[in-house]
C-alpha positions in Angstrom: 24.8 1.2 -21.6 21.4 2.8 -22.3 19.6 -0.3 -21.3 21.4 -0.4 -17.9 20.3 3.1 -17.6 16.5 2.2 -17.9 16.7 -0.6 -15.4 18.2 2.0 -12.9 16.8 5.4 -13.4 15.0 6.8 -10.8 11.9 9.3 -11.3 9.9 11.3 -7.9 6.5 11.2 -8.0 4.0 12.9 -5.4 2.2 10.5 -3.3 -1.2 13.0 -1.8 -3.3 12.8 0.3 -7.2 14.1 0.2 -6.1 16.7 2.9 -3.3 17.9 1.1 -0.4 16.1 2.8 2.1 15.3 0.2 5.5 13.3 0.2 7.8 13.6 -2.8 9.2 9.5 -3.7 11.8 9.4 -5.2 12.0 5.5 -6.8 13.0 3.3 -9.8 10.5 4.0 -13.0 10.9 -0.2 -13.1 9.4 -0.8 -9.9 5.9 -2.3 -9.6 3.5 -0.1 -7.4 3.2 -2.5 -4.4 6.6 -1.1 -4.3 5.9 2.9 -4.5 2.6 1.9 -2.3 5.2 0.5 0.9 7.4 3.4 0.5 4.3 6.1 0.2 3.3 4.2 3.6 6.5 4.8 5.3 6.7 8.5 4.1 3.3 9.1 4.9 3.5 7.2 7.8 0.2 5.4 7.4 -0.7 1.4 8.0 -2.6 1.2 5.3 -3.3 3.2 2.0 -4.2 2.5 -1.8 -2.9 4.7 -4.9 -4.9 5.8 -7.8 -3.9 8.0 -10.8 -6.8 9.8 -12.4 -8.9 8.5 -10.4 -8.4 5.0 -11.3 -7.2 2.4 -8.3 -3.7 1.0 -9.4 -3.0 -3.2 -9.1 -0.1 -3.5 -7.0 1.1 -5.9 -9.2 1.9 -3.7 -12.5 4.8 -1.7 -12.6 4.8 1.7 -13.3 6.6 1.9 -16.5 3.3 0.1 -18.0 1.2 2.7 -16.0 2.5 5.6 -17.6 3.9 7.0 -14.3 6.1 9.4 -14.6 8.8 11.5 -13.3 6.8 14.7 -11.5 3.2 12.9 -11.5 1.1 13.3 -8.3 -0.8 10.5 -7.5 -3.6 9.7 -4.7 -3.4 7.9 -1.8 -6.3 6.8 0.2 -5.9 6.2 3.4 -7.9 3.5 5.1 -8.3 3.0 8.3 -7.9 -0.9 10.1 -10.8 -1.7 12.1 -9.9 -3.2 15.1 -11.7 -6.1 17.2 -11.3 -7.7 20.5 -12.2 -10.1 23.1 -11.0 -10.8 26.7 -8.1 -12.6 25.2 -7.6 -11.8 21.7 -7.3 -9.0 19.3 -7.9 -9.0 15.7 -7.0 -6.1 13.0 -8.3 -6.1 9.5 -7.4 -4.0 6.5 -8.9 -4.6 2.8 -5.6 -4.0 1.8 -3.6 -5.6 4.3 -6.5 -8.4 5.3 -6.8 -10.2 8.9 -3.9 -10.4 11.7 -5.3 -12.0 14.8 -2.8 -12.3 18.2 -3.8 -14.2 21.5 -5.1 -17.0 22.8 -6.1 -19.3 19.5 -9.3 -21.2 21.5 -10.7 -17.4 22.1 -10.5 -15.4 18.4 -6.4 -15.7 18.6 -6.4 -18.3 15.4 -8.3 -17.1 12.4 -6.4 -19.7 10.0 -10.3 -21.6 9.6 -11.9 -18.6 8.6 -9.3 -16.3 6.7 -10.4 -16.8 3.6 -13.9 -15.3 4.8 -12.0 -11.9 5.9 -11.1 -10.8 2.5 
């Protein structure tokens, strides 16, 4: 039973930002922060932001029993803001966290599939 109890249990942690806007998440302690990161978003209601704990950026990819995150921590999140490009028929929006989404016509900037590797 214990072991089922791990898998499920669910800590809050305090996603803030610089200016002192703060969302309390409440989320399994199994999760990986990619997850914790889409749910800060949505609370926070920002397109694009990164965590860090201490002062050290967090890999989406680990999860956040291996991170030490625990119930009650407050953790960072920077906010970054997408730059956005256009033309007279396309638009382009790029994130570092997020990279490239291009819409419109693909013969004037619409198609970025040839260079997406260089928007990183």
């Amino acid at each position: 039973r214990r072991a089922m109890d791990d898998v499920t249990e669910k800590i809050t942690i305090k996603v803030a930002l610089v200016s002192g806007r703060c969302e309390s998440i409440s989320i399994s302690k199994q999760c990986r922060v990619s997850v914790l990161t889409a749910a800060a978003k949505d609370a926070l209601q920002i397109y694009s932001l990164t965590l860090s704990k201490a002062g050290n950026i967090l890999n989406p990819e680990d999860s956040l029993v291996d991170l030490d995150v625990s119930d009650g921590d407050i953790l960072m999140a920077i906010a970054e803001v997408p730059l956005l490009a256009a033309t007279d028929f396309a638009f382009l929006c790029w994130s570092s966290s997020n990279g490239a989404v291009a819409w419109g016509n693909p013969n004037e900037g619409g198609d970025v599939s040839k260079v997406a590797g260089k928007l990183k």
